[in-house]
C-alpha positions as CSV (number, residue, x, y, z in Angstrom):
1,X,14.7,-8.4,16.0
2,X,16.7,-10.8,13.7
3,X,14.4,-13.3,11.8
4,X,16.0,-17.2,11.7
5,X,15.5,-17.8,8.1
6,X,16.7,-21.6,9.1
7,X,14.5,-21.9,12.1
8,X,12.1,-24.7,10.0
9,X,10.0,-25.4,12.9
10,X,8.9,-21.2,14.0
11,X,8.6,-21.1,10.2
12,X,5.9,-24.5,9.6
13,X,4.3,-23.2,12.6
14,X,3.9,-19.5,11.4
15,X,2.4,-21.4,8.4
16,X,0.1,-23.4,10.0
17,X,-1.3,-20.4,11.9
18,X,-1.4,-18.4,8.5
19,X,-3.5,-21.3,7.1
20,X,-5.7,-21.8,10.1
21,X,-6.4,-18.8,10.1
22,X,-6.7,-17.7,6.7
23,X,-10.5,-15.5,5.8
24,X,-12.5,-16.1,2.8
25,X,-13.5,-13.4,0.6
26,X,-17.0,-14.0,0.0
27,X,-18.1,-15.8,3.2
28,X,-16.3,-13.3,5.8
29,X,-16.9,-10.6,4.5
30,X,-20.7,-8.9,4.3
31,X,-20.8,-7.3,0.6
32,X,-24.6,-7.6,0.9
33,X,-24.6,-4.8,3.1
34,X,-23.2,-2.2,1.0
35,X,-21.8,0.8,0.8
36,X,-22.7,4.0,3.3
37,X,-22.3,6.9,1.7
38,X,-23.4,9.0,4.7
39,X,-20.3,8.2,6.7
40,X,-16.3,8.6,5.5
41,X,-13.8,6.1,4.2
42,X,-10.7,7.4,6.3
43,X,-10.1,10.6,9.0
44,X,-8.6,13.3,8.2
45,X,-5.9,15.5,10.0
46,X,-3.6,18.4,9.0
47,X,-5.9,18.4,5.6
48,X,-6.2,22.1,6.0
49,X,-3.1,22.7,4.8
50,X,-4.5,22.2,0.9
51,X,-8.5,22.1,1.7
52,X,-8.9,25.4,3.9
53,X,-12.1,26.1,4.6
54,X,-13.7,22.6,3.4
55,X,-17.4,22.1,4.7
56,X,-18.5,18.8,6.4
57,X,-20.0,17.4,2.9
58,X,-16.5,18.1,1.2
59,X,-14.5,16.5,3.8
60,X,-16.5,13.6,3.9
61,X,-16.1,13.2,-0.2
62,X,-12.3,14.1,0.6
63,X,-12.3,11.2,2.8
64,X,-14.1,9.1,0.5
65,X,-11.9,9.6,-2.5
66,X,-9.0,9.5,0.0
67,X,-10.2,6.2,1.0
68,X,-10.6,4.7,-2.6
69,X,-6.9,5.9,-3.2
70,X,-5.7,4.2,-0.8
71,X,-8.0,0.8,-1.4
72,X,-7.0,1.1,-5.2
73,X,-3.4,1.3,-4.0
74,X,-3.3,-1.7,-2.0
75,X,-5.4,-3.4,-4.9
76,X,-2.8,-2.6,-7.5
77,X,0.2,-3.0,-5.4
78,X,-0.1,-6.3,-4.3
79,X,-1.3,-8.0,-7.7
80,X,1.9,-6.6,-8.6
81,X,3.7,-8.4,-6.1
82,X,1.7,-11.1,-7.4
83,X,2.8,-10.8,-11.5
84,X,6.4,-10.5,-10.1
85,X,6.2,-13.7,-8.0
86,X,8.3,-15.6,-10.3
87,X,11.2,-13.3,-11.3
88,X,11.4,-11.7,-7.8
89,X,11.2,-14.5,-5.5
90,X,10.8,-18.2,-7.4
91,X,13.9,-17.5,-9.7
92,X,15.9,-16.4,-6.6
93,X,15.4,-18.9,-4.1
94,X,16.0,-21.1,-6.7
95,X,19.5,-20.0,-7.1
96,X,19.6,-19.5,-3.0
97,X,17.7,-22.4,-1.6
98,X,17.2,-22.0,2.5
99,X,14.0,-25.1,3.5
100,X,11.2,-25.9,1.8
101,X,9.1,-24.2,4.8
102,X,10.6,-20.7,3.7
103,X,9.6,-21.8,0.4
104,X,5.8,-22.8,1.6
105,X,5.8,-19.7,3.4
106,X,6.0,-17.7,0.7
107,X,3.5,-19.8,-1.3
108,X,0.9,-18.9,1.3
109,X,2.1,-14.9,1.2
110,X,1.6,-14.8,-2.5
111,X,-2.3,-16.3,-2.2
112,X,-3.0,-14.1,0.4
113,X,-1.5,-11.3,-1.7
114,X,-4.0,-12.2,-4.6
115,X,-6.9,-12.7,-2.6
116,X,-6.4,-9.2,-0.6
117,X,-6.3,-7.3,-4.4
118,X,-9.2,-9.3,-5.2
119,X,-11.2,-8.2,-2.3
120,X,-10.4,-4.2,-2.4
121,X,-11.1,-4.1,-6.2
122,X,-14.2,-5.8,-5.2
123,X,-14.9,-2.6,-3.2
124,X,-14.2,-0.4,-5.8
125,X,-16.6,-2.0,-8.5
126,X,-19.4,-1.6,-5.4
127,X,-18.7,1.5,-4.9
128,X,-18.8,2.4,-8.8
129,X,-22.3,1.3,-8.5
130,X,-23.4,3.5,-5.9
131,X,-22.3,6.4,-7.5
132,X,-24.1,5.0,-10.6
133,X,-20.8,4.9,-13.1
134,X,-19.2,2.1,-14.8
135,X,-16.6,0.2,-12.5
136,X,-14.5,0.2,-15.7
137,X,-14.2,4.3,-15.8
138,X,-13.6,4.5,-12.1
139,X,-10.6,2.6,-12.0
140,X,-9.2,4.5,-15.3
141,X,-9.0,7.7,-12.7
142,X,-7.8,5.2,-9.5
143,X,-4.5,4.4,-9.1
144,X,-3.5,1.5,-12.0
145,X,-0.6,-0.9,-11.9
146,X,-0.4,-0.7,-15.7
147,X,3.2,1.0,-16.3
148,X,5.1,-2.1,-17.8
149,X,7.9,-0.5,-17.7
150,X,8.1,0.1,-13.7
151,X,7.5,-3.6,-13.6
152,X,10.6,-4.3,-15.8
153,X,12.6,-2.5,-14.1
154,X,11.8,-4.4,-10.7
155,X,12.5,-8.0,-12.7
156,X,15.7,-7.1,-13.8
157,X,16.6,-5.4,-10.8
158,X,15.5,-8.9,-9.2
159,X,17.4,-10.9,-12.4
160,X,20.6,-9.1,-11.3
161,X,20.3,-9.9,-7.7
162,X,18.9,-6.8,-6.1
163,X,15.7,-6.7,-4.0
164,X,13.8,-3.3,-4.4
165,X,10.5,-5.1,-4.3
166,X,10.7,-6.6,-1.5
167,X,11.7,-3.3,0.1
168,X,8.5,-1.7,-1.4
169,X,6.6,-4.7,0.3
170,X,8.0,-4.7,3.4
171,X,7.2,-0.6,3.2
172,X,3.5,-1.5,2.0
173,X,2.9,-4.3,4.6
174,X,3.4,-1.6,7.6
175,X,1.1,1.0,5.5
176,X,-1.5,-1.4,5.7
177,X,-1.2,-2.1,8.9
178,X,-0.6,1.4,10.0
179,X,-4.2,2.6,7.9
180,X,-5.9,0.1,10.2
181,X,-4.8,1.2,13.7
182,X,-6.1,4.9,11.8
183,X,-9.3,3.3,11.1
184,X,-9.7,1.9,14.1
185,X,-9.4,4.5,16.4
186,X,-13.0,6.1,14.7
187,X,-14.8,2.9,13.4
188,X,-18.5,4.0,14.4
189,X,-17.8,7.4,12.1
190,X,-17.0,4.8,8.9
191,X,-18.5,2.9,6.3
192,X,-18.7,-0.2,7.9
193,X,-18.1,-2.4,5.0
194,X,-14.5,-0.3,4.3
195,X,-14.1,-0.9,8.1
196,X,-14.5,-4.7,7.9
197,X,-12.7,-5.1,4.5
198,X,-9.5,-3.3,6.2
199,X,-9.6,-5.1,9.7
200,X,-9.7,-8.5,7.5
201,X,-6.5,-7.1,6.0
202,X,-4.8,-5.8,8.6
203,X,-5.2,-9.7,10.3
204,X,-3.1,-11.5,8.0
205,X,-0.9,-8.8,7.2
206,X,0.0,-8.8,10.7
207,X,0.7,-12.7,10.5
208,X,2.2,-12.1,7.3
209,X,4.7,-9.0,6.8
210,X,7.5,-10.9,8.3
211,X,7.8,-12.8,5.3
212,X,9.3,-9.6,3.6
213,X,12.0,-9.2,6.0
214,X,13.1,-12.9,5.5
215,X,13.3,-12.4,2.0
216,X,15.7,-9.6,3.0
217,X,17.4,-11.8,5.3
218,X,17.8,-14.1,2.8
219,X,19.3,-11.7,0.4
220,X,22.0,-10.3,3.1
221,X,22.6,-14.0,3.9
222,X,23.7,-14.8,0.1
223,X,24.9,-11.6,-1.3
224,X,28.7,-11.3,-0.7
225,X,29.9,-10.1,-4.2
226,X,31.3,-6.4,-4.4
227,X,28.0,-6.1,-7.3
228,X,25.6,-7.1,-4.4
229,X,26.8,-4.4,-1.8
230,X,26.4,-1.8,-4.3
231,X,22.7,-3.4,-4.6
232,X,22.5,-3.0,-0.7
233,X,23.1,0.1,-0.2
234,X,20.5,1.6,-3.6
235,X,18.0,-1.0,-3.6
236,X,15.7,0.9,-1.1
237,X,16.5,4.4,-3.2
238,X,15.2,2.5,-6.4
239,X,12.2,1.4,-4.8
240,X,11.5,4.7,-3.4
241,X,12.0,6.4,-6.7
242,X,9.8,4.3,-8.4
243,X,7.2,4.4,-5.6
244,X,7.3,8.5,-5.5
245,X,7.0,8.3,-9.4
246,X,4.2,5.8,-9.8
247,X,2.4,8.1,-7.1
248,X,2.5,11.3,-8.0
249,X,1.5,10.1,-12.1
250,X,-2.0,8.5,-9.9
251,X,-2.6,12.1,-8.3
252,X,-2.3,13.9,-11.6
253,X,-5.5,11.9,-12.7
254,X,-7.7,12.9,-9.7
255,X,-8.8,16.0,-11.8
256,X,-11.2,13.5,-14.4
257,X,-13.6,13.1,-11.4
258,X,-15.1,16.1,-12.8
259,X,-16.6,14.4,-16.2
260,X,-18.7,12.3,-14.0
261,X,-20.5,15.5,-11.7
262,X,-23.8,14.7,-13.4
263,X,-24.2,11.0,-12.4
264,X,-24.1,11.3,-8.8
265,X,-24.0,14.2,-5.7
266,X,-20.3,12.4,-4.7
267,X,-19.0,13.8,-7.9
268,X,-19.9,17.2,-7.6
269,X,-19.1,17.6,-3.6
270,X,-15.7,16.5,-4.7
271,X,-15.2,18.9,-7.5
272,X,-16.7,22.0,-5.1
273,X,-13.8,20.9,-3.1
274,X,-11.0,20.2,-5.5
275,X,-11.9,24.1,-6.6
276,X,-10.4,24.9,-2.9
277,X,-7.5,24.2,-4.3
278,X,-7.5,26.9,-6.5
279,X,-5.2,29.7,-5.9
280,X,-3.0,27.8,-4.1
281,X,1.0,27.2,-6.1
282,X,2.2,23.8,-7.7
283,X,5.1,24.0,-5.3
284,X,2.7,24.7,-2.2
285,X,0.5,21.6,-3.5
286,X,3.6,19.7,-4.1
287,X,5.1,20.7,-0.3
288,X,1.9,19.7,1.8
289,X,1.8,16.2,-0.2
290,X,5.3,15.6,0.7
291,X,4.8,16.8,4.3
292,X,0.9,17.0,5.5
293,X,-1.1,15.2,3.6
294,X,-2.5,12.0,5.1
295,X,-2.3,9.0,3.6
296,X,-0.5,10.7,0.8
297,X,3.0,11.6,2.8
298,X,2.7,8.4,4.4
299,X,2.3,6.6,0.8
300,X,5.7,8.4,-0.2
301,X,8.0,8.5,3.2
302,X,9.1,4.9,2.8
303,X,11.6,5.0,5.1
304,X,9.3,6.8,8.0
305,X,8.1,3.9,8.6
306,X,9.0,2.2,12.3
307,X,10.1,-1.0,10.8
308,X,11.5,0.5,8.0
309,X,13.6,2.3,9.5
310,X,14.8,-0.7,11.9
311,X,16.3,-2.6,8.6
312,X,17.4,0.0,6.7
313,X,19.7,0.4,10.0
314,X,20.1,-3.1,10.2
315,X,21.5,-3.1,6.5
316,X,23.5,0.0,6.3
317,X,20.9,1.1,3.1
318,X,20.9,4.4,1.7
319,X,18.1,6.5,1.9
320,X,16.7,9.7,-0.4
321,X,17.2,12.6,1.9
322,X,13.8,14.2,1.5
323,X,11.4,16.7,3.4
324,X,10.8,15.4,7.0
325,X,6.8,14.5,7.2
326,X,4.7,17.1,10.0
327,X,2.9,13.7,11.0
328,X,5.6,12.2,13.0
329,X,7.7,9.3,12.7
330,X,4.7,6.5,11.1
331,X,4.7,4.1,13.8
332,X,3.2,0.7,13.9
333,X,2.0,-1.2,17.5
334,X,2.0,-4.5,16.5
């Protein structure tokens, strides 16, 4: 469905609601109760195409670690959006101006952006603490937003009017969302806390990911010039490179869990069960990540997505012909 980017009175409204309804990190939200190591982070399915064989301890640390992934992704992910807020949204509607509700809107998506890295990063230093290491040296083997260089490229892709982040967003928005609905279909097998942190989420990105697509809007609106279609059509391949790069260089740094086996039983569950993977070909690692891997495959099929999909139809943008994922089409309900 299109989005009216000039439709000031859905868009104050949709703020209003957002601001109603906006949660507070420390008050909703129980840290106090901490972290249960007993239950998993995330479920798992088709995960015996690289852990055959994997006992019920080693799928629950599989879980776990799958579930700080994915909470160090989100983290890192959208306090990038937030370090970019200037080049890849402030400077351009500066040049393309719509209402000063689209511009409010956005102001509110940004905070609520910060405050959602704040909160999962919060999750990762408590976890750090149960497993009795440093929250420091967790996150050096987590997924980490620190390539400059990735960033750069986004801010002059932005600069010379593309708009590959906000394809990444939109594309992270329905992960999110799509994680939840995952989550929620087994909540009394999960850590509570990672429950409750993720169905916080999952509430205002819900009201939220729209803001994405009028950013989109925006830029289909307002880019007429023969450089701009060019943009259209490899803006979403750019973001997708980058995003299958960045991902990949994260995995390769899983292996380091293994200095930490003495400081707690997580450590060496998950390093019994990273030896599963032993015997098993780069290429057939690299195949079930692209295809089977949950979480993982959905991380990397961008354009799998539901919604996705929808505007990169809408647009006529190009798309990397990859493997097909064995999970289906990643639909969202809401």
């Amino acid at each position: 469905m299109k989005i009216d980017i000039y439709d000031e009175q859905r868009l104050a409204r949709q703020l209003e609601i957002q601001k109603k309804k906006s949660w507070d990190i420390e008050k909703d939200i129980n840290w106090d109760q901490g972290i249960d190591l007993s239950k998993s982070f995330l479920p798992l399915s088709n995960i015996d195409s690289l852990f055959t064989g994997a006992s019920k301890p080693q799928l629950r640390a599989i879980s776990q670690l799958m579930g700080l992934i994915v909470a160090s992704t989100i983290s890192q992910l959208e306090d990038v959006a937030y370090r970019l807020k200037v080049p890849v949204w402030e400077s351009f509607l500066r040049k393309h101006p719509v209402n000063p509700e689209l511009y409010q809107l956005g102001e509110q998506f940004f905070e609520e952006e910060k405050k959602h890295s704040r909160a999962f990063n919060q999750y990762i230093d408590l976890f750090a603490k149960e497993v009795n290491i440093d929250p420091i040296d967790l996150k050096r083997i987590l997924p980490r937003a620190h390539n400059t260089s990735i960033e750069k490229i986004y801010t002059l892709n932005s600069k010379i009017g593309g708009m590959a982040m906000w394809w990444l967003i939109a594309a992270v928005e329905e992960e999110s969302i799509l994680f939840y609905h995952l989550l929620n279909e087994v909540k009394d097998h999960v850590d509570p806390l990672y429950y409750n942190l993720h169905r916080c989420h999952f509430e205002e990105e819900v009201r939220h990911k729209s803001y994405a697509h009028m950013m989109l809007e925006v830029y289909n609106e307002f880019s007429s010039t023969p450089c701009s279609y060019v943009f259209k059509k490899v803006d979403f391949i750019l973001a997708e490179v980058l995003n299958m790069t960045w991902t990949f260089s994260q995995l390769l740094k899983v292996k380091e869990f293994k200095k930490f086996r003495h400081h707690h039983e997580f450590f060496n569950t998950l390093e019994s069960s990273l030896d599963l993977l032993k015997g098993k070909s780069q290429l057939d690692i690299l195949g079930a990540l692209f295809t089977s891997t949950p979480y993982i495959t959905h991380t990397i099929h961008l354009s799998e997505h539901g919604h996705i999909n929808a505007l990169l139809n809408r647009y006529s943008t190009t798309r990397l012909p990859m493997p097909k994922s064995k999970l289906g089409e990643i639909k969202c309900t809401v």
